[in-house]
N, C-alpha and C positions, 0 to 999 in steps of 0.2 A: 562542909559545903563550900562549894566553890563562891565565890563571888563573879555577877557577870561583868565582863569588860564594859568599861565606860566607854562610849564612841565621844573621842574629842573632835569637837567642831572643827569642820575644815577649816584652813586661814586662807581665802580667799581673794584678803591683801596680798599676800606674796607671791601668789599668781600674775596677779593684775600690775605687780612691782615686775616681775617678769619681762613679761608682756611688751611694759612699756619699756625695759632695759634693751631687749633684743631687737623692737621696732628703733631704738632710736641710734642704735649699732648698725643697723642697717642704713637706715638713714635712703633720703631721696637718690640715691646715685651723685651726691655732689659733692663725694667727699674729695678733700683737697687729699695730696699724698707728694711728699716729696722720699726720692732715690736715695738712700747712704751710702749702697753701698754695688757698685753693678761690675759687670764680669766678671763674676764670681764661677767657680769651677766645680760644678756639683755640690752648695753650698748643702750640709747637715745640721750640727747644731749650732745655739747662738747663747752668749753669755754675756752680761753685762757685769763687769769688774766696779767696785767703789766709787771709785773717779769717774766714771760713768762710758768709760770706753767700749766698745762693743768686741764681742771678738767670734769670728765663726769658721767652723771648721770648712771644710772643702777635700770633698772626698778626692778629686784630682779629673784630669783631663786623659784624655790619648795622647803621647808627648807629638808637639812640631813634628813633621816630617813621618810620623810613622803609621804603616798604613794597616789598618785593618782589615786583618784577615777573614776570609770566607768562613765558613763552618764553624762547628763548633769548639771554638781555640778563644784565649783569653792574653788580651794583649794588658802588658802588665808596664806601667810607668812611674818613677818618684816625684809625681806631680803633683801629689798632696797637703795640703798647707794647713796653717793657721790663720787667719787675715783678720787684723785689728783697726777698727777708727776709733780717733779720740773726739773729743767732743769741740772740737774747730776744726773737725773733719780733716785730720791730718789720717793715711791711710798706711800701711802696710804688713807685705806677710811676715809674721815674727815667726815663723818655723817653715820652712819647705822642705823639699824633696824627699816628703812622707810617701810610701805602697800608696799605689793606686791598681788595681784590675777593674779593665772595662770586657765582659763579656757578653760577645758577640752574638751569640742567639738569642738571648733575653733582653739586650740593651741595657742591664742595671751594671750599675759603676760601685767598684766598695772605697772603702780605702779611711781617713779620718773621718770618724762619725758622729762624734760630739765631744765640746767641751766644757769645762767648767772651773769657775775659780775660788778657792779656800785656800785661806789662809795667809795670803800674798803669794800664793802659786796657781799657777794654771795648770790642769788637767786635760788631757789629750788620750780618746780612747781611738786607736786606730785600729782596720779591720786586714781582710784578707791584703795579699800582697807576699813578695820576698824581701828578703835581706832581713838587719836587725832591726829594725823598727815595726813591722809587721805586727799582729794581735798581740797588742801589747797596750799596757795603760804610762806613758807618758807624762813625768812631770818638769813643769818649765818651770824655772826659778827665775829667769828675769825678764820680766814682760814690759820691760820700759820699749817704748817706742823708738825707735832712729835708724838711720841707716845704716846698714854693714855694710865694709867693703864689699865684692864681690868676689865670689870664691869661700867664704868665712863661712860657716856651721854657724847653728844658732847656740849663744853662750846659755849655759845653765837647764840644757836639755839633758833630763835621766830617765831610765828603763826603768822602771820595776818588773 
């Protein structure tokens, strides 16, 4: 013989715990909001490292000066990034001139899509695009912040 199912007592509190979480996320429209981080280039994913730095991808732009074609054509730029704040809001890109495709009869942009950090390295999944950096998953071994001169590649960037 079967035995019949017990119907357990709804919890009711965890509704009404709910409830109150989502009304108060919502909040009167007065919620304060400050910027970290703005001009950003088709940003995707966002990762917070130890230290508490931010880092988010940036699928890329149409480059300067180049004009986008009519029909169904796909303009393709290494406008792609990385782009890191630390936590004194110090800013920059620690990787560029990743694949970027913007195409034009749909308006969607591909290019870096998300990243993330293990192990003391950053991960970089990048999408469609040419050249070597293209679909490929990306590991950056040195994610200190500072400026390179200009001209310089980012140190500690590998293919898998």
């Amino acid at each position: 013989m079967i035995a019949p199912l017990k119907r357990k007592r709804p919890r009711n509190i965890s509704w009404v715990l709910l409830v109150l979480l989502v009304a108060g996320a919502c909040g009167s429209g007065d919620s304060e909001y400050e910027v970290v981080l703005d001009g950003l280039n088709e940003p995707r994913g966002l990762w917070v490292l130890t230290d508490g730095t931010l880092c988010a991808a940036e699928a890329g732009r149409v480059a300067e000066g180049q004009v986008v074609e009519e029909g169904p054509t796909a303009n393709r730029a290494d406008t792609g990034s990385v782009i890191c704040v630390d936590a004194q809001g110090a800013r920059q890109r620690i990787v560029e001139q990743l694949p970027h495709v913007f195409y034009n009869v749909t308006g969607v942009s591909t290019g870096p899509a998300d990243v993330v950090a293990m192990d003391g390295d950053l991960y970089l999944l990048t999408g469609e695009g040419q050249g070597h950096l293209a679909r490929h998953l990306l590991r950056i071994t040195d994610i200190r912040l500072r400026r390179l001169p200009a001209g310089c590649g980012p140190p500690g960037l590998h293919s898998r």
